[in-house]
N, C-alpha and C positions, 0 to 999 in steps of 0.2 A: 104455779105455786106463788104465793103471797111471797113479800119478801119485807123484808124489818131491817131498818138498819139503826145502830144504838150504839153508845159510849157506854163505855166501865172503867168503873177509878180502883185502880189496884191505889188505895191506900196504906198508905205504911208509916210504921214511924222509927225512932231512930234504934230501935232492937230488932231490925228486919222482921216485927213483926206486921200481917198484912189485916185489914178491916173485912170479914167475913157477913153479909147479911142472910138471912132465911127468909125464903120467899112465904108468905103467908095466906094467898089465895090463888086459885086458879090448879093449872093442869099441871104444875108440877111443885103445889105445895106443899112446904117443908127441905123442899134443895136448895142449896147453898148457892152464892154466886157473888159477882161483884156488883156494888151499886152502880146504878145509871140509868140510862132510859135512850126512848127514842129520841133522835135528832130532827127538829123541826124545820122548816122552809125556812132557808135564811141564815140559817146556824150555822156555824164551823163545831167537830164535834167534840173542842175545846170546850166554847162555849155553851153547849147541851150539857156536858156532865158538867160545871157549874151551875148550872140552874138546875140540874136532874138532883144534882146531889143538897141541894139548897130546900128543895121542896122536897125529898124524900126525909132530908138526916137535920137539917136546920144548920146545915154546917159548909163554912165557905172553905175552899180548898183550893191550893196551888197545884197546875197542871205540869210534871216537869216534860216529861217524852211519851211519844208512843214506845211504848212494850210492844204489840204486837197485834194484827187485823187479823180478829178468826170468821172463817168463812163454815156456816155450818147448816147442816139440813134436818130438822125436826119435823118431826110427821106433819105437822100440819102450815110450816112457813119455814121461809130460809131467812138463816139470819147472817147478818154483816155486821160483827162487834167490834169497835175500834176499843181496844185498850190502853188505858194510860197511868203511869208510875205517875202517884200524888201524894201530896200532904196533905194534914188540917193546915190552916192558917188561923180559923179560929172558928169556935162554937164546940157544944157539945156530943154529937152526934147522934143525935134524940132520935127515937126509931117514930116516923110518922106511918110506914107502909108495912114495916116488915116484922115476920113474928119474932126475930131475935137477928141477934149478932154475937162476934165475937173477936177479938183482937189475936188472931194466931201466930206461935212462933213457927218460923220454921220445920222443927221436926213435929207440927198438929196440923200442916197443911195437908195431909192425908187423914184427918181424925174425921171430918164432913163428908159430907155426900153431896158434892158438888154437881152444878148441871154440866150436861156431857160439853157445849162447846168452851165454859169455864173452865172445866179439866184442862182441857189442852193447855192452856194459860200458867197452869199449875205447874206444867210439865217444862214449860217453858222456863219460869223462875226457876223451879228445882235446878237445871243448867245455867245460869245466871247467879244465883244467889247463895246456896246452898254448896 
């Protein structure tokens, strides 16, 4: 089985609430998730979700911790997502790839339809945060 491995910026800002994108093409368009991308040769996956997030959203972002590595199996690859609690530092957050977004509080992180191994992420903060 293929295998993927990628950074995702749980963004937040100071109302705990978190930065939601909807994916816009491919095999599970329209599901929610966190932004990021794959990590390339060379990278730390710090610096992947600053660049991931730079080319997706136009918007530079402070890295503070890993949240949490979800290890998950989709019918057609496995994926290896490192998670990380971030900020803006600055820019807009202009959608260049995605059909939408949304800035969610708390009690609307169950309001999307999340991909299954961002759920888990979900479930995590829910214990953390909430």
């Amino acid at each position: 089985m293929k295998h993927i491995t990628v950074a995702a910026a749980i963004i937040h800002d100071e109302k705990n609430r978190i930065f939601a994108t909807q994916r816009g093409a491919g095999d599970w368009k329209d599901w929610w998730e966190f932004p990021g991308g794959k990590i390339e040769p060379g990278e730390t996956p710090e610096e992947a979700l600053k660049r991931e997030i730079w080319e997706e959203l136009e918007t530079h972002i402070a890295v503070e911790h890993l949240v949490h590595t979800v290890e998950w199996d989709y019918p057609k690859f496995h994926l290896t997502m490192h998670c990380f609690w971030c900020h803006v530092e600055s820019g807009e957050l202009v959608l260049k790839e995605h059909e939408a977004a949304k800035w969610l509080k708390p009690e609307e992180w169950e309001s999307v339809q999340w991909l299954p191994a961002d759920w888990g992420v979900i479930e995590i903060l829910k214990e953390k945060i909430v």
